[in-house]
N, C-alpha and C positions, 0 to 999 in steps of 0.2 A: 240529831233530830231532823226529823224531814217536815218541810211547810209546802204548802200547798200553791199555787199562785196566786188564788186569790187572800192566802195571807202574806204570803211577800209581797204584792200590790200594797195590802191593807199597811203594812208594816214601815214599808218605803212610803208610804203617803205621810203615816204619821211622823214619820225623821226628818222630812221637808219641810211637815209644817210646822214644828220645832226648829226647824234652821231658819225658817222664813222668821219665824217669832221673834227670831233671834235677831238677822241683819236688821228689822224692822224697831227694835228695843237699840242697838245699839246708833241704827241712823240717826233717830229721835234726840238719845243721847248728844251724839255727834251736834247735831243742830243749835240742839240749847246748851251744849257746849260754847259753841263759835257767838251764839246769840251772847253769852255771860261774857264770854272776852270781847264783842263787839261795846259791848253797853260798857266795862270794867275801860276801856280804855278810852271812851268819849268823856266818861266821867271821869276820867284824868288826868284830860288835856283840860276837861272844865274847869277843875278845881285849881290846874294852873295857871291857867286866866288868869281868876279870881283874885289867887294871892298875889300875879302879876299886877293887879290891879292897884290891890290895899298896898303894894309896894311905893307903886306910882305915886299913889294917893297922897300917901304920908310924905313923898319928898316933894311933892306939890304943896302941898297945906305948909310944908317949910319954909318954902321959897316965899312962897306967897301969892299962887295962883297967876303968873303971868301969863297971859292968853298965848305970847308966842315962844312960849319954852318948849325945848322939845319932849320935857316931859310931859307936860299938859297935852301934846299933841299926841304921843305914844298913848297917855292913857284915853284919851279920847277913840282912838282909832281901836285899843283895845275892847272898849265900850261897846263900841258897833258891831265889834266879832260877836259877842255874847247873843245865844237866840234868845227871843221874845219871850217864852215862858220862863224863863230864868226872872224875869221882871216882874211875877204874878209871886212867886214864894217873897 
């Protein structure tokens, strides 16, 4: 088959913009990719806190809350890591 130039223009325009469609679907992709493993692993160091906390807690409430234990002070200092909305749930 013989095409014309202006359908091999027409033809090559539309295969670019199908490729363009394409790098453009998979960037997007890409991004809220990296975005789900950025959030997946903040919320996982949180959650370690946390338990790091209820750990603390518990051999705190054991002891019997001495101010200058160093656990009282570990979990204090782990306290202050935690961001501010964490404190509104």
């Amino acid at each position: 088959m013989r095409l014309t130039k202006k359908d091999m223009i027409s033809t090559i325009g539309q295969c670019f913009g199908i490729l363009m469609a394409y790098y453009d679907i998979r960037q997007q992709y890409d991004y809220l990719q990296a975005t789900f493993d950025i959030l997946r692993d903040q919320n996982t160091s949180l959650l370690d806190t946390i338990k790091e906390i209820d750990k603390l807690y518990a051999s705190a409430d054991a002891e019997g809350w001495d101010s200058f234990s160093d656990i009282e002070k570990r979990f204090d200092k782990l306290l202050d890591t935690l961001p501010d909305d964490i404190w509104i749930i």
